[in-house]
VOGU-3710 file (C-alpha; in Angstrom, 3 decimals, decimal comma):
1> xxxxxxxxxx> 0,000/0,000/0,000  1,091/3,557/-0,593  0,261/6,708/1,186  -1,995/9,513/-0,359  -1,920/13,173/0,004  -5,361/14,655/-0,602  -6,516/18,457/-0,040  -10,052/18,392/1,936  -12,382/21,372/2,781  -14,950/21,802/5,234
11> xxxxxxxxxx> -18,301/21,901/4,103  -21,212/24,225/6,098  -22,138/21,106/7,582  -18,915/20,736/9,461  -18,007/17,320/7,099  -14,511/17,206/5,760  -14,766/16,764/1,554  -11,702/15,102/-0,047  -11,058/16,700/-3,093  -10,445/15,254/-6,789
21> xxxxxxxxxx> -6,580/15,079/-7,457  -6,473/17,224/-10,370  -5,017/16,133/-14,047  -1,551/16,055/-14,122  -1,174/16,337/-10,181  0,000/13,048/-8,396  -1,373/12,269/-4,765  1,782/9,261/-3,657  3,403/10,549/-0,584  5,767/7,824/0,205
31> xxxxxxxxxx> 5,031/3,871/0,959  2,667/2,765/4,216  6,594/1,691/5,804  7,436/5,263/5,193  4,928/6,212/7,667  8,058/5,688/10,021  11,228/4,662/8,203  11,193/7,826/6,230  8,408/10,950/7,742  8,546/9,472/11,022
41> xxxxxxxxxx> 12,434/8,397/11,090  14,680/9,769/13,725  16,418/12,056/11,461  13,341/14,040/10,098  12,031/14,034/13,823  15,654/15,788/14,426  15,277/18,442/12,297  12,191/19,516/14,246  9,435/18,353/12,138  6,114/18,277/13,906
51> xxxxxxxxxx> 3,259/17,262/10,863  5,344/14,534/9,342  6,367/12,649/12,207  2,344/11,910/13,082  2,254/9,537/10,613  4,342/7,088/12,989  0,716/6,815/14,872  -1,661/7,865/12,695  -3,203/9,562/9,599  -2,005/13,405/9,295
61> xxxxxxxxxx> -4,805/15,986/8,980  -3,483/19,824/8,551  -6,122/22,535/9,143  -6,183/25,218/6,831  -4,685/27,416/9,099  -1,911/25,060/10,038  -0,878/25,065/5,643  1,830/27,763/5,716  3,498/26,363/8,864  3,258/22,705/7,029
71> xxxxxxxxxx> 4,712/24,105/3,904  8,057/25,399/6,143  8,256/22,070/7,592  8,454/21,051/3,832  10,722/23,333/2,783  12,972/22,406/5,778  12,949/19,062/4,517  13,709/19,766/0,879  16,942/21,665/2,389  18,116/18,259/4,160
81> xxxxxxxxxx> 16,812/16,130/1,705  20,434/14,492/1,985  20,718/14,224/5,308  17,166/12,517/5,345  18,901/9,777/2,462  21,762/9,370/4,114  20,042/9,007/7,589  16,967/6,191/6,095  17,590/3,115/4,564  17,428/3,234/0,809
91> xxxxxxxxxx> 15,323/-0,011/-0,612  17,668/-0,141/-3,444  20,418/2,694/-4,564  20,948/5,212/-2,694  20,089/8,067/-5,862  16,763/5,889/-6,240  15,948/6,569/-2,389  16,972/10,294/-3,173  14,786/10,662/-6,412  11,877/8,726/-5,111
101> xxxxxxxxxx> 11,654/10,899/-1,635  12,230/14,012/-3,460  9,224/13,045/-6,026  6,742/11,843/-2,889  7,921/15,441/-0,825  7,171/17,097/-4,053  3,809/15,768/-4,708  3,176/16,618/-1,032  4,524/20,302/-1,352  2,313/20,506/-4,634
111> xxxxxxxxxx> -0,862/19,530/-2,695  -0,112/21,381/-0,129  0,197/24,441/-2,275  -3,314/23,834/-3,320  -4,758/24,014/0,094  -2,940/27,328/0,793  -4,503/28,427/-2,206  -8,403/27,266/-1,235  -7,414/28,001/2,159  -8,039/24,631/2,558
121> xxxxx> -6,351/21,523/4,185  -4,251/18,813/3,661  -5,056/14,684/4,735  -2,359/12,240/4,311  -3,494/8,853/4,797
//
């Protein structure tokens, strides 16, 4: 199994709405293992990440107003995307690890750019 990234809003009725990932747009975050070899690993947790690390326990919901603080944590990530790789185990190459992180943080940072622009939030699950 894989893990999604999805951008929700909150309807009148107080029910969260998962939104259609659009054309062209890819919701993968990362495999279910990743959920604490790679966004909950020790390293990420070391950097100071708080949204990522939830996945260890459980699904991560970001409010709307919790979307700008989200997309530092991301951007503090993209900045030690090496340290991440060289503190996780790659399943194959090490450049594979790299690529296929830096693909799942993008598709994260995309979504997540979405939200902020809805000023909506962000589930992944």
């Amino acid at each position: 199994m894989s893990l999604s990234v999805d951008v929700f809003v909150v309807g009148a009725d107080g029910r969260k709405q998962v939104l259609d990932v659009p054309e062209g747009c890819s919701d993968l975050a990362g495999f279910e293992r990743w959920r604490t070899t790679v966004w909950g690993s020790e390293v990420v947790r070391s950097l100071g990440a708080r949204f990522l690390p939830v996945l260890a326990d459980a699904d991560l919901q970001v409010a709307a107003d919790q979307v700008p603080a989200f997309l530092r944590e991301c951007a503090l990530l993209r900045e030690n995307l090496e340290r991440i790789v060289a503190g996780t185990d790659p399943v194959r190459t090490v450049e594979e690890h790299r690529r296929t992180i830096s693909e799942r943080l993008a598709n994260i940072e995309d979504a997540a750019g979405r939200a902020k622009a809805m000023c909506a939030g962000i589930l992944i699950w």
